[in-house]
N, C-alpha and C positions, 0 to 999 in steps of 0.2 A: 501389534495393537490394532483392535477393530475402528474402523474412520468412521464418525459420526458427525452426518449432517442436519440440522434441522434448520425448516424454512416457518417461518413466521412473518407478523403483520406489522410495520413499520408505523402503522399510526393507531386506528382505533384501540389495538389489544396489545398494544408497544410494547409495557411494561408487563405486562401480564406472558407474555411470549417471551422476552427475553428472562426471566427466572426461568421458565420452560424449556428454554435453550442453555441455559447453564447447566440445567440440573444435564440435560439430556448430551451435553457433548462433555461430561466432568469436569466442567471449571468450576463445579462447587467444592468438587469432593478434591480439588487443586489447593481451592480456598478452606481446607479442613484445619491448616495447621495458619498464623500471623507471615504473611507472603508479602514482598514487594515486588507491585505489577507495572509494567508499563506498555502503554496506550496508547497507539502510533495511529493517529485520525491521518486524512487524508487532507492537508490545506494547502493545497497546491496554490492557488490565490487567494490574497490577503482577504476577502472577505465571503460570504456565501454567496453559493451559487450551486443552483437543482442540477445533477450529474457530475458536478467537477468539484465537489468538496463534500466533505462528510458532513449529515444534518447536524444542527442541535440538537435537534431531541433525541435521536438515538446515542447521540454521545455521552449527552447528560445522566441516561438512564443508567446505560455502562454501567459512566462512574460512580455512581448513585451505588447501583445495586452490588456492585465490588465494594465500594468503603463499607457500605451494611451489613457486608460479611466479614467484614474485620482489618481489609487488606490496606495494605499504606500505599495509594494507588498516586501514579504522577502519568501525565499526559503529555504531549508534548512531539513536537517538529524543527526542523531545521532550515536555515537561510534557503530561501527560492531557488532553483537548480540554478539558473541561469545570474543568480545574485541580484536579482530585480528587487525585490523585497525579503526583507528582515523575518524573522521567527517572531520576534516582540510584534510586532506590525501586525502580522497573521494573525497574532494570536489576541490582540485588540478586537481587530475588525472579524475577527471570526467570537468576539465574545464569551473568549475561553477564559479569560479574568474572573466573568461574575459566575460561568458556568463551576469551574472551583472554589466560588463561595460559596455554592449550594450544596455542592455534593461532598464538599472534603480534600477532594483530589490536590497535585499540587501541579502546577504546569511547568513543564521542562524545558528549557529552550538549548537543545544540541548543541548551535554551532556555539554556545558561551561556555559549553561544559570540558572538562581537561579529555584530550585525548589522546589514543596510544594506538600505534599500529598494532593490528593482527595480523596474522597469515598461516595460510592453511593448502593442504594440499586438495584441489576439489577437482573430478573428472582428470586424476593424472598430473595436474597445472597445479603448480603453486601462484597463487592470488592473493593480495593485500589490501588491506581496507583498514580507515583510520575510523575508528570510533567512537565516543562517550566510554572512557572505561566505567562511569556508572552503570549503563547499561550493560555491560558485557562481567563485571564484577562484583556487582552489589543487586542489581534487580534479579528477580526468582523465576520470573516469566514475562514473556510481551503478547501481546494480544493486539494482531495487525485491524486494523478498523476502518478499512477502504471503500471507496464507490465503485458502484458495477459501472464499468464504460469501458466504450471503443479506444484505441490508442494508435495512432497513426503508424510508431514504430513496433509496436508487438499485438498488434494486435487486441488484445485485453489489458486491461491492467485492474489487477486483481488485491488476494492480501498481501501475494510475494510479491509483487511488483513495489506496493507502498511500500514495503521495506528499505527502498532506493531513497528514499528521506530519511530515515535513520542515518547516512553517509556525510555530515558535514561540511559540505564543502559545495563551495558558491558554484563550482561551475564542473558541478556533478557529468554535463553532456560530454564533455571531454575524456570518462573512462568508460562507457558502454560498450567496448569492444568484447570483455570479460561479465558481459553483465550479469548474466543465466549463474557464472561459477561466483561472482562475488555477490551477489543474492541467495545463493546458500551459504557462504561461508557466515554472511549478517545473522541468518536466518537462525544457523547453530551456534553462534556466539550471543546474540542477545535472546536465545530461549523462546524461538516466535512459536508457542506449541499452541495458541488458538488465532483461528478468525472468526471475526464478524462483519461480512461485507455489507453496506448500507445499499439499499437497493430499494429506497425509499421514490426515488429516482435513478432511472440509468441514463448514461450520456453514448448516444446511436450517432453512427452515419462519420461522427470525426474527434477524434481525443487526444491528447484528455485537457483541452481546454476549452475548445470551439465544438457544439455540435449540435444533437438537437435532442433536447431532456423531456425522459417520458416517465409520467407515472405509473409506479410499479406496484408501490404500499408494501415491499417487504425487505426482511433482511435472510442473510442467509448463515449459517454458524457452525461451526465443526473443531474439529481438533486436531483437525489436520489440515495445514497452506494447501496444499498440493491439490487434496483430494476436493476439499471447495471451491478451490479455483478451475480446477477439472470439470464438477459438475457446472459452475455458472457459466463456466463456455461452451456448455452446451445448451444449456438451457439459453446463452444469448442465440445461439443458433449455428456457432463455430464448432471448427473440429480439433479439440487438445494434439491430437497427435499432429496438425498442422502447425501449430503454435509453435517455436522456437526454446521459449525459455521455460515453458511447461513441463514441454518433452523432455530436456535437458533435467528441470530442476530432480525432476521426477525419479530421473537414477542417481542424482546428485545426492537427494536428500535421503534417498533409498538405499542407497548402496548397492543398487541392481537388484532390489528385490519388491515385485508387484506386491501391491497389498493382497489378500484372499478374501475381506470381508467389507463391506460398506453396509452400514446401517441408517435408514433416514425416516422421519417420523411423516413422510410426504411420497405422494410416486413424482420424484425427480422429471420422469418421461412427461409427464404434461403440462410441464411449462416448454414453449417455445416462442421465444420473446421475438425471434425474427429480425436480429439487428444484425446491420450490414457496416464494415468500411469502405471509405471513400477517400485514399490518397489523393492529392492534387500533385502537380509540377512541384509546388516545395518541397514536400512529403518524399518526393521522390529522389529527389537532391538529397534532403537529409537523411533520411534512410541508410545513403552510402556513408555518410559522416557517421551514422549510429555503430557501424561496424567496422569502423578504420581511425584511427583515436587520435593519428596523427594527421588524416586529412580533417577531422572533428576542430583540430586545433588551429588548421589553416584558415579554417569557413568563421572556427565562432570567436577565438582570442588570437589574434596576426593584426599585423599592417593592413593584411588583403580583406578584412571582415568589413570593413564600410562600404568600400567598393563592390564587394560581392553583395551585399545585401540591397547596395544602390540596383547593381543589374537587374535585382528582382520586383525592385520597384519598393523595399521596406528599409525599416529603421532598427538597428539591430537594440534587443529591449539595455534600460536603462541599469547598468551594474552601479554595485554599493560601490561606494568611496573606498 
């Protein structure tokens, strides 16, 4: 299958762009028969904010333009990695309530939905991951809906990367050792066969919480994770093949096989957005926790996490009840 990307304008021609991105990456000709979609935003904190959550407006248009084509569309996230905040909470403060009384949509909240472990053999490894059996049983497709930004631990985080909230589970930091193979496994069990990265704003220099949000005015849309998250790393100004979970995902998702064709309605080569990361002393601490799960477990849930957190001079964030 030929990878089609198309770049559009995140505010003036919003909506006028995104039918133009559907038609052009096939998520119309997807929405030709009654589909159940779902719609993985990125709301990493409970409320907006330029780079580190996905807009309104490009969300609403989405799901706008999916219910208009017929699709019984549901949106929705899961408890804060770290279990700081709730899905319900997010989804308040992020004003996805009255956004699906406009558009139809119905909003999902992961961590309340029943779930069932999966597992699969990915790159050689058998990997397991517990999930909304809605999502992996009943939904027809997912359509990842990320922000372009810097990421302290990988660098990018992209559509495959938002897929890491699909995962339920309060204290997500504790399994990244596998991340690259159980971000494919997610990826082929809930059907993630589009993106649409919001790049209305991108989040430079440190992410994906803290950093410094630039306007961009676009989004980016394809039909394929890999290959959009491929091209916006470069377009940020990185190198995919330096990337970790890229490079990985890339034969994971592939099965060892390069695509032959890339189609884009833009020449890709002349964006270069010029963003840079900037690890600090934590970064670099955590870093090694991101890829050892059981030192992850010593630093962020132990006896020893107050203390270590006192050494650094912080207050480890607030977990749910």
């Amino acid at each position: 299958m030929t990878a089609r990307i198309y770049i559009g304008s995140s505010t003036a021609n919003r909506e006028h762009d995104l039918r133009a991105a559907f038609e052009y990456i096939g998520l119309l000709k997807g929405l030709s028969a009654p589909r159940k979609v779902f719609v993985k935003p990125n709301f990493t904190f409970p409320r907006p904010v330029p780079g580190v959550t996905t807009s309104r407006e490009i969300l609403e248009d989405t799901l706008m333009l999916l219910v208009e084509r017929g699709a019984e569309v549901f949106v929705g996230e899961s408890n804060g990695g770290y279990g700081s905040f709730t899905a319900a909470e997010a989804f308040a403060g992020q004003g996805l309530f009255d956004i699906c009384k406009r558009t139809g949509a119905q909003p999902l909240d992961l961590s309340k939905q029943g779930l069932k472990e999966y597992s699969g053999v990915i790159g050689g490894k058998r990997v397991s991951v517990r999930l909304a059996s809605f999502l992996v049983e009943e939904v027809d497709f997912t359509i990842s809906l990320p922000v372009l930004k810097v990421h302290a631990m990988t660098t990018v985080s992209l559509s495959t990367k938002n897929l890491w909230g699909c995962y339920p589970t309060d204290l997500r930091l504790l399994e990244h050792k596998e991340l690259d193979r159980k971000l494919a496994l997610i990826s082929k069990l809930i059907k993630a066969r589009f993106g649409i990265v919001d790049a209305t704003y991108g989040l430079d220099k440190h992410g994906p919480m803290e950093g410094e949000a630039r306007l961009l005015e676009k989004f980016i849309a394809s039909n394929d994770l890999v290959a959009v998250d491929t091209a916006c790393a470069r377009m940020m100004g990185f190198n995919p093949e330096g990337i970790q979970h890229l490079r990985n995902l890339s034969k994971f998702l592939r099965n060892g096989e390069e695509r032959t064709a890339l189609e884009t309605n833009d020449d890709l080569t002349a964006y270069d957005w010029a963003f840079s990361l900037h690890r600090n002393l934590v970064d670099a601490l955590s870093f090694a926790c991101f890829h050892n799960d059981l030192l992850a477990k010593v630093v962020f849930d132990s006896p020893f996490t107050q203390p270590i957190y006192a050494l650094l001079g912080r207050q480890p964030r607030k977990r749910l009840a």
